[in-house]
C-alpha positions in Angstrom: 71.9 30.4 -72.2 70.1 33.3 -70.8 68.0 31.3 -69.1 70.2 29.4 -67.4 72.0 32.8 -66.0 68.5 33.8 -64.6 67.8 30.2 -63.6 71.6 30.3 -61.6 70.9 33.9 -60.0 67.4 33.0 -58.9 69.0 30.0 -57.0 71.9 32.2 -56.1 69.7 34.6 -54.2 67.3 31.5 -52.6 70.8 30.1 -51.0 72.1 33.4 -49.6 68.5 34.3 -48.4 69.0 34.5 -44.5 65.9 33.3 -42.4 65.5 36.0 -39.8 61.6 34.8 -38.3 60.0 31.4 -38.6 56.1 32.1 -38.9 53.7 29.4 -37.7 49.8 30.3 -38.8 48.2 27.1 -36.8 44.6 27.9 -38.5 46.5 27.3 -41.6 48.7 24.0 -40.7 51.4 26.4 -42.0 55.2 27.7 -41.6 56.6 29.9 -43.3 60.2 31.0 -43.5 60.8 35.2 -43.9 64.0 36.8 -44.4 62.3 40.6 -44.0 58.5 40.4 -44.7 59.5 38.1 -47.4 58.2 34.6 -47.4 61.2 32.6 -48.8 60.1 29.3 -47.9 56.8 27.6 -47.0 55.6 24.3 -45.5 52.5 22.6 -44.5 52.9 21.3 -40.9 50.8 18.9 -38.2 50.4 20.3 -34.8 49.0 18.1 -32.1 45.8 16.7 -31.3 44.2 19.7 -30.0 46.0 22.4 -32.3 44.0 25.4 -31.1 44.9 27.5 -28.0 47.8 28.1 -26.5 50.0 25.3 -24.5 48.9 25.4 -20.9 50.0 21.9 -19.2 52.0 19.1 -19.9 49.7 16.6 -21.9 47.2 19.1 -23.3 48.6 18.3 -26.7 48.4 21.6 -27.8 51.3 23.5 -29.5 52.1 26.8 -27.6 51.5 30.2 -28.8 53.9 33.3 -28.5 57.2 34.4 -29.4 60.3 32.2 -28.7 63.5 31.2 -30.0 65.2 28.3 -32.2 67.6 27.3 -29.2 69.5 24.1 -30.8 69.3 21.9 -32.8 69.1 17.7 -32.3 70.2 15.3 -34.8 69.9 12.0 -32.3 66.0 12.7 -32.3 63.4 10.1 -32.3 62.0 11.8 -35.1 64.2 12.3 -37.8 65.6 15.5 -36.9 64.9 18.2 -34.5 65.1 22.0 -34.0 63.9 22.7 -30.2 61.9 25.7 -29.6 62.3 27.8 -26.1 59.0 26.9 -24.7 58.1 27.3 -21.7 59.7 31.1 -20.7 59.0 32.8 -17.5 55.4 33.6 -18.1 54.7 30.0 -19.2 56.1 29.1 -15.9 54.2 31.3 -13.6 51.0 30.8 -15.3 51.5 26.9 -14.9 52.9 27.3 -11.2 50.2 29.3 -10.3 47.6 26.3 -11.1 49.4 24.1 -9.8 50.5 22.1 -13.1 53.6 21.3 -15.6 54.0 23.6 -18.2 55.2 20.8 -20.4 58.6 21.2 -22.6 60.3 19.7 -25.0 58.7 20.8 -27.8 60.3 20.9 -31.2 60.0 21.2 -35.0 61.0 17.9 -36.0 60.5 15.2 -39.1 58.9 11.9 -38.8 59.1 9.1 -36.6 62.0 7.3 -36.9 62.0 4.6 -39.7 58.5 5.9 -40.4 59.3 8.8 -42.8 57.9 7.0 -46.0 54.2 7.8 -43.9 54.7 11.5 -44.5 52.5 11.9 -47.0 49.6 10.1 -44.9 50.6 11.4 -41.2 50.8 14.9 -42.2 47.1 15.4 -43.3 46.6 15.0 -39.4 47.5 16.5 -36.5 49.4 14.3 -34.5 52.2 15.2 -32.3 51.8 15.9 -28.6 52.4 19.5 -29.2 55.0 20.1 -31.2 55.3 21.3 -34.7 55.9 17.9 -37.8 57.5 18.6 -41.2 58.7 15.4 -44.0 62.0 14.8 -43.4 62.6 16.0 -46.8 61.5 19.4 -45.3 63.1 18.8 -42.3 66.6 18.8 -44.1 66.1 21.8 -46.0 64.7 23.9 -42.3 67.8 22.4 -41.0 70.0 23.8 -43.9 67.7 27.3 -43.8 67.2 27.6 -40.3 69.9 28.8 -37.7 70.1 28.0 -34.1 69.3 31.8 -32.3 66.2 32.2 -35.3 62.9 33.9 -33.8 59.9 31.9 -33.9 56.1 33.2 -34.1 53.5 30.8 -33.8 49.7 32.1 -33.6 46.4 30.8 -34.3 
C-alpha cells in the first residue's frame, strides 16, 4: 500500500508540474521540457535536412536558432498535431530583408504525417522536416497536454 501512495504522489507532482521553457539541444536531436532547471520531460526529435545553423531563408531546411515563443496551437495540421513557434521576429526579418530573401515561417513542433504516424519509429532516426521540429504523435499528445500556448522556447546547437 505504501507504494502505491508514493507511486500516486510521484504522478501527482508529474501532472501539476508546469512547463515554464521548452529546450531544444539540436546536436543532441533533443527537447526537453523544464519547469525551473528541472528537466520534467524529455524527447528525441528530427530537425530538418540540414539541422545545423541557424534558419536563414525559406527553403534552407534548417531549424532556426534563438529564443521564441509557443504562439498557438493547430489541431487541423497536416501532421498530426501542431504547436507553432514565433519564428521569424524582427531580427530574423531584417537579416533576411537585407539579402534580399524570405525568412521562411511556418515552423512548428508537430507529430507525423498524416495517416503516416505508425512510421514514427523509422522517420524519426532522420532528420526530415523542412525546418521544423518532429515528435511521435504519442509525444505529440502528451507536449500538447504539458505544453501551454505563451511557453518560451530555446533551441541551440
Amino acid at each position: 500500500m505504501r507504494y502505491i501512495v508514493i507511486l500516486f504522489l510521484a504522478l501527482a507532482s508529474f501532472a501539476q508540474a508546469e512547463v515554464t521553457l521548452v529546450q531544444v539541444i539540436k546536436s543532441q536531436n533533443r527537447m526537453h521540457l523544464l519547469n525551473g532547471d528541472k528537466i520534467i520531460k524529455s524527447y528525441h526529435v528530427a530537425f530538418g535536412g540540414q539541422p545545423q545553423g541557424h534558419k536563414r531563408q525559406e527553403g534552407d531546411e534548417k531549424t532556426p536558432e534563438g529564443r521564441y515563443t509557443l504562439d498557438y496551437k493547430k489541431e487541423d495540421s497536416s501532421y498530426y498535431r501542431a504547436m507553432h513557434i514565433s519564428y521569424p521576429n524582427a531580427e530574423d526579418r531584417a537579416q533576411a530583408e537585407a539579402r534580399g530573401v524570405s525568412p521562411g515561417g511556418f515552423i512548428m513542433v508537430h507529430g507525423q504525417r498524416n495517416r503516416l504516424g505508425w512510421l514514427a519509429p523509422l522517420t524519426q532516426r532522420f532528420n526530415w522536416t523542412d525546418g521544423c521540429i518532429a515528435l511521435a504523435n504519442d509525444e505529440m499528445d502528451e507536449f500538447m497536454l504539458l505544453v501551454q500556448t505563451g511557453t518560451p522556447i530555446e533551441i541551440h546547437w
